[in-house]
C-alpha positions as CSV (number, residue, x, y, z in Angstrom):
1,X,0.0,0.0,0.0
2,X,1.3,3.4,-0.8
3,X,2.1,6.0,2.1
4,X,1.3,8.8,0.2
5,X,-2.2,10.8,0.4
6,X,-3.8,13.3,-1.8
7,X,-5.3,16.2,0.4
8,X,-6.6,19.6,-0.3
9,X,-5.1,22.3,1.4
10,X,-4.8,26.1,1.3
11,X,-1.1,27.5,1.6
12,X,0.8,27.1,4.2
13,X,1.4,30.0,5.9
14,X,4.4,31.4,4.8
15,X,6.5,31.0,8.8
16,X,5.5,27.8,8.6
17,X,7.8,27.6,4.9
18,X,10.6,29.7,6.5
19,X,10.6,28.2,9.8
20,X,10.5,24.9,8.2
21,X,13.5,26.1,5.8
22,X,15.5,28.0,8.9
23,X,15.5,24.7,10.3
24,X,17.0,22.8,7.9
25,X,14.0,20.1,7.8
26,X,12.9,20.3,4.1
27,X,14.8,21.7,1.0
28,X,14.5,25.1,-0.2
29,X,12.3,24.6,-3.1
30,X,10.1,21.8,-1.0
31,X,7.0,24.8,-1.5
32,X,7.1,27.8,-3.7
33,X,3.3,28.1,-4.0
34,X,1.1,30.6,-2.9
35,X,-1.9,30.0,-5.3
36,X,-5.1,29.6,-4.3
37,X,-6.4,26.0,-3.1
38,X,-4.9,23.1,-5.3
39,X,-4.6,19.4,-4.7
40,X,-1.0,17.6,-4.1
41,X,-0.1,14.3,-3.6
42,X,1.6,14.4,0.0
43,X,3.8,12.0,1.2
44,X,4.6,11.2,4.7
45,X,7.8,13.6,4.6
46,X,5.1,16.0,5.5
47,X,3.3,14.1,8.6
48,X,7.2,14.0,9.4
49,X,8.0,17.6,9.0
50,X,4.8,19.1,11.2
51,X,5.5,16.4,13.6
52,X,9.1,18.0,14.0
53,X,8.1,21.2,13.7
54,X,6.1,20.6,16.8
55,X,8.5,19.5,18.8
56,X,10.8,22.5,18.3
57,X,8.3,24.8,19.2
58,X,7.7,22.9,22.6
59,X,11.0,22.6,23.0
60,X,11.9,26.2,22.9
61,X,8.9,27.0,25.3
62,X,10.4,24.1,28.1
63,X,14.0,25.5,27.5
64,X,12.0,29.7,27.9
65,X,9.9,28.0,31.5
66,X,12.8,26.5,32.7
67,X,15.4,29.5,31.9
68,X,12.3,32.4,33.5
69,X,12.6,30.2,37.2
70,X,16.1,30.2,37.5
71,X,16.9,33.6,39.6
72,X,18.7,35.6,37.3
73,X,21.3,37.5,39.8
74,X,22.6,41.0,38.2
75,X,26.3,42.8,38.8
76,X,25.5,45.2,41.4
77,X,24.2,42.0,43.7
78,X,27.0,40.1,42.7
79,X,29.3,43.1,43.9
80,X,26.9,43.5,47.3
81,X,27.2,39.5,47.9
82,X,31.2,39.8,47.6
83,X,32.1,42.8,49.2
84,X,30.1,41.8,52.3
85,X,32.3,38.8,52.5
86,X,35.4,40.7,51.5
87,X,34.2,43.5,54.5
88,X,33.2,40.8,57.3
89,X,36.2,38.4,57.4
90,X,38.8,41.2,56.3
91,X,39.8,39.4,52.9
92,X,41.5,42.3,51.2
93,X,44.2,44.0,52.7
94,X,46.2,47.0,51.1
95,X,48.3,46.3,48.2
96,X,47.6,42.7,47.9
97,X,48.1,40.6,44.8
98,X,45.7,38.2,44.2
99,X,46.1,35.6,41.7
100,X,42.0,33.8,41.0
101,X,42.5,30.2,40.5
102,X,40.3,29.8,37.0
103,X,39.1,26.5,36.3
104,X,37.1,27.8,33.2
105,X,34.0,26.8,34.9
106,X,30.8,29.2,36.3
107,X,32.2,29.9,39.5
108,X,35.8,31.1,38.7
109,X,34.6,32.9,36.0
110,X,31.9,34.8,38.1
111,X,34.6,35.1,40.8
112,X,37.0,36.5,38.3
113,X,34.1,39.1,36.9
114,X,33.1,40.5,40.9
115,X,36.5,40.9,41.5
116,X,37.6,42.7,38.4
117,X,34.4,45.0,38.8
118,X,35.0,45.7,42.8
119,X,38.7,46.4,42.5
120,X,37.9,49.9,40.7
121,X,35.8,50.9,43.7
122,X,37.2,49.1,46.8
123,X,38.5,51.3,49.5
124,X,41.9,50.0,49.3
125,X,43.8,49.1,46.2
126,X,44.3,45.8,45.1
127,X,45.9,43.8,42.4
128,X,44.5,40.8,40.0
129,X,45.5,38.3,38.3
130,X,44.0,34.9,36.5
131,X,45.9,31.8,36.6
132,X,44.6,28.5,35.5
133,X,46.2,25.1,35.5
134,X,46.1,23.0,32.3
135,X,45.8,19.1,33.6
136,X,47.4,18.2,30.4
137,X,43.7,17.0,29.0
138,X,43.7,17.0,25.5
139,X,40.9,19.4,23.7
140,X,41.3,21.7,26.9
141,X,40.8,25.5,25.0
142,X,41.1,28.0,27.1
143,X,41.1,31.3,24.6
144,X,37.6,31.9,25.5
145,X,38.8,32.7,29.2
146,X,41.8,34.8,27.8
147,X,39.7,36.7,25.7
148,X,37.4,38.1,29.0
149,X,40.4,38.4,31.0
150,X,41.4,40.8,28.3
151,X,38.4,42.2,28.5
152,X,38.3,42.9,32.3
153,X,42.0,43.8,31.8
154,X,43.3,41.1,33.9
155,X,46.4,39.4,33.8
156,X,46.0,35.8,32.6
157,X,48.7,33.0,32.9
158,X,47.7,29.0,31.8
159,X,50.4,26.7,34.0
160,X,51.1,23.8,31.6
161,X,50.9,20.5,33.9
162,X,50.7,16.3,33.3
163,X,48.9,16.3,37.1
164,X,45.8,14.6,34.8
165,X,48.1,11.8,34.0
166,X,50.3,11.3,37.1
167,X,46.7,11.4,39.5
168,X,45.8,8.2,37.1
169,X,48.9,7.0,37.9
170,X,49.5,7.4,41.5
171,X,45.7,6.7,42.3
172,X,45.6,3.1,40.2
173,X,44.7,1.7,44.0
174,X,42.1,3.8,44.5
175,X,38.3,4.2,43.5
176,X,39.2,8.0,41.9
177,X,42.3,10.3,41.3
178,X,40.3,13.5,42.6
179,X,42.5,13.6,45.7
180,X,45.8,13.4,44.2
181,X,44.7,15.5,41.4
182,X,43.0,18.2,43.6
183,X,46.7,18.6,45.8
184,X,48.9,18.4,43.0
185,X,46.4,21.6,41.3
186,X,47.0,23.2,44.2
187,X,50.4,22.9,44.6
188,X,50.9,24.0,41.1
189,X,48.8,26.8,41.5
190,X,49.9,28.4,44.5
191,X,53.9,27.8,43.3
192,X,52.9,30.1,40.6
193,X,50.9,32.9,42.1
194,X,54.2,33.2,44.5
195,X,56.5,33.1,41.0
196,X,54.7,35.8,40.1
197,X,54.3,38.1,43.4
198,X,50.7,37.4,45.3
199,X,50.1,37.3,48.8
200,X,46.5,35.4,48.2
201,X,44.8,33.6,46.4
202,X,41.1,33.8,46.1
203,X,39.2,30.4,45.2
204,X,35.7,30.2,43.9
205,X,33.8,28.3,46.5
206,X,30.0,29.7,47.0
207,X,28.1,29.2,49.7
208,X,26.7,25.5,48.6
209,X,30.5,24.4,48.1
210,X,30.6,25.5,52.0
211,X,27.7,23.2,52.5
212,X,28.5,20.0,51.0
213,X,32.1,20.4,52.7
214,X,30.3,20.5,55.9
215,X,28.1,16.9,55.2
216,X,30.8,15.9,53.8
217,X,32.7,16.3,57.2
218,X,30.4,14.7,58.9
219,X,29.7,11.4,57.0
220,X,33.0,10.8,56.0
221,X,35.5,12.3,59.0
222,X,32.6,12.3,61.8
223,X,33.3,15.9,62.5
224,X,31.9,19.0,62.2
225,X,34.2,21.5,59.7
226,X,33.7,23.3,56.6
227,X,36.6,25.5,55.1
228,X,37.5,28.4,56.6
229,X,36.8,32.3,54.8
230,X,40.2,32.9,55.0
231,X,43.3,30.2,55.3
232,X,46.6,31.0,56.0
233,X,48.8,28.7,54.2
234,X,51.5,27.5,56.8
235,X,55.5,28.4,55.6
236,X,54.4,29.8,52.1
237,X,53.1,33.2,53.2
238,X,49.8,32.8,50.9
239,X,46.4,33.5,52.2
240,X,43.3,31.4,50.6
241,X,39.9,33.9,50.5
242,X,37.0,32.6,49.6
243,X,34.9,35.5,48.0
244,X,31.6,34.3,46.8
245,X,31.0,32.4,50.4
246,X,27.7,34.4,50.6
247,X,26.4,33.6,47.1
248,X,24.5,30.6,46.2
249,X,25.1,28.5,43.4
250,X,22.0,29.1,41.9
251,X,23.0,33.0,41.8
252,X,26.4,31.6,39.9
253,X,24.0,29.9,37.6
254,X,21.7,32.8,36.8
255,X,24.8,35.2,36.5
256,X,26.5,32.8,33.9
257,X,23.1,32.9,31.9
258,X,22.6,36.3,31.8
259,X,26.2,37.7,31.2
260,X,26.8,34.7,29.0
261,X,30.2,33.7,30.3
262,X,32.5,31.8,28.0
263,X,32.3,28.5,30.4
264,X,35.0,25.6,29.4
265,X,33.6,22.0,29.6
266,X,35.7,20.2,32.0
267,X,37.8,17.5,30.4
268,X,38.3,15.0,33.5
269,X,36.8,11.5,33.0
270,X,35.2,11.8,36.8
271,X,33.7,15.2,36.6
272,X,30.4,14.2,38.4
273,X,31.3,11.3,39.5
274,X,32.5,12.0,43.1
275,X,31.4,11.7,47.1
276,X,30.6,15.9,46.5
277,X,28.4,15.3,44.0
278,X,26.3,12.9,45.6
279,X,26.4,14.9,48.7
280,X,25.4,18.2,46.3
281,X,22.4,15.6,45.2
282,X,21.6,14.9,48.6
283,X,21.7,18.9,50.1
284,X,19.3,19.5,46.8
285,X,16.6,17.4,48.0
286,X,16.6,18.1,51.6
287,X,16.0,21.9,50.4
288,X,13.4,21.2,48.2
289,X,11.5,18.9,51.1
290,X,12.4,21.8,53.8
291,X,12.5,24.8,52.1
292,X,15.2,27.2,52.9
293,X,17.3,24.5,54.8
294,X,20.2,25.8,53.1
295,X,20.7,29.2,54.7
296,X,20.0,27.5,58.0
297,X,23.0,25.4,57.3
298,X,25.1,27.8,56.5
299,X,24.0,29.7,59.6
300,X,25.0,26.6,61.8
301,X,28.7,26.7,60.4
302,X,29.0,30.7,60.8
303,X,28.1,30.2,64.6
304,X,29.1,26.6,64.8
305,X,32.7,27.7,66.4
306,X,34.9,26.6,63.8
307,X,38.1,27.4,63.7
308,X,38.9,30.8,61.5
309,X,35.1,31.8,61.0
310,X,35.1,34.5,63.6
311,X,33.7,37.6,61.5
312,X,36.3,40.8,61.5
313,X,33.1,43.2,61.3
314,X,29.3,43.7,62.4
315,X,27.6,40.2,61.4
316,X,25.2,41.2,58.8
317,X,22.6,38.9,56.9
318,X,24.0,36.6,54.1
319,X,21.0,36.2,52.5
């Protein structure tokens, strides 16, 4: 039996032809018509191409719901969120140089924006630079992230490494590399910034990273810790600040959407495959069954007497 029907049809509207075309779904000359009502002998290419058409359109309206609920956070709250940190645990001091380790992910890169933007209006005067570590993963580009430190008029080194192949290496015993890997980046990282003249280093970790280290703690060491604001780094004479402790990661996700930042996919083989991200998956749904859970966490490990978290100015709300 054939699959081909003869039907009796006005035009198609003309978006339907262009959008149709636009979409690469039918060949230019499929229609050309715009007569009045004439009889063709359809095949079911065109059940196909409305079908398809269809789902495009609902696709773009899931993708347009889904992009209008996430909180879209703007500069002048990313600036408020950081300098409040930067103001309540004393982060910047005069003078400093303070190299942002860049990962090429969201948060570095929104670290590396609110910093850029604050240092032209901070009360004391600062110095930046970018400095990212290249794990020696092939199809690692990082020009994207050169081209907005240029932008921002930031310094911008890449630290050419093999750590992605020696954490394989030394970890062979293990279930994942991630510990190896993550001490070996930061030894790399913080030999540099001292190569080329900083006093600190400021890391990207938002308020959820602060979080998850907590439970992470807890389950895994059976004590109560999260990372401290600021670190001093024993014999080296860095400091480790942690900027963006007052922003959530949803506010990281809205700023990347609506400034567009040039985010570099992450290369490692075990990128979501670790105890954080199950512990991320876990803090996710105990928020979502008690809402607003998170702040009270974080407000357990800001008065939970751990070393380092003692606030240099007035305690003000986070939120």
């Amino acid at each position: 039996m054939s699959n081909s029907y003869s039907i009796v049809l006005m035009s198609p509207p003309p978006i339907f032809l262009y959008y149709a075309k636009s979409e690469g779904i039918c060949p230019p000359d499929f229609y050309s018509s715009t007569s009045s009502p004439i009889s063709y002998s359809y095949n079911i290419t065109l059940f196909r191409i409305c079908i398809i058409i269809i789902l495009i359109f609902v696709r773009n309206f899931v993708f347009s719901q889904i992009y209008s609920i996430i909180p879209i956070m703007k500069l002048q709250k990313l600036y408020s969120k950081v300098r409040q940190a930067l103001d309540d645990y004393n982060m910047i001091t005069e003078n400093d140089k303070i190299a942002i380790g860049v990962s090429g992910g969201k948060d570095s890169l929104t670290l590396l924006y609110a910093l850029s933007g604050i240092r032209s209006f901070y009360p004391v005067p600062f110095e930046l630079v970018a400095i990212a570590v290249d794990l020696g993963y092939e199809d690692f580009d990082l020009s994207p992230v050169k081209a907005l430190c240029d932008e921002l008029s930031v310094e911008f080194y890449v630290v050419k490494t093999d750590i992605g192949r020696i954490s394989l290496e030394k970890s062979k015993n293990q279930a994942s590399p991630c510990s190896w890997c993550a001490k070996l980046r930061k030894g790399a990282l913080n030999d540099f910034a001292l190569s080329v003249g900083c006093n600190k280093i400021a890391y990207a970790h938002h308020m959820d990273d602060i979080i998850e280290t907590m439970f992470l703690s807890l389950l895994y060491e059976g004590q109560f810790y999260s990372f401290a604001p600021v670190t001093q780094l024993d014999g080296s004479g860095l400091a480790i600040i942690r900027p963006l402790m007052y922003v959530g990661e949803s506010d990281v996700k809205g700023f990347k959407n609506k400034y567009n930042l040039p985010v570099c996919k992450n290369p490692c083989p075990y990128d979501g495959h670790t105890r954080r991200e199950y512990v991320k998956q876990l803090v996710r749904q105990l928020n979502m069954e008690n809402p607003g859970v998170k702040k009270r966490l974080f407000s357990a490990i800001q008065n939970g007497n751990i070393d380092d978290w003692v606030k240099c100015s007035k305690p003000s709300d986070a939120s």
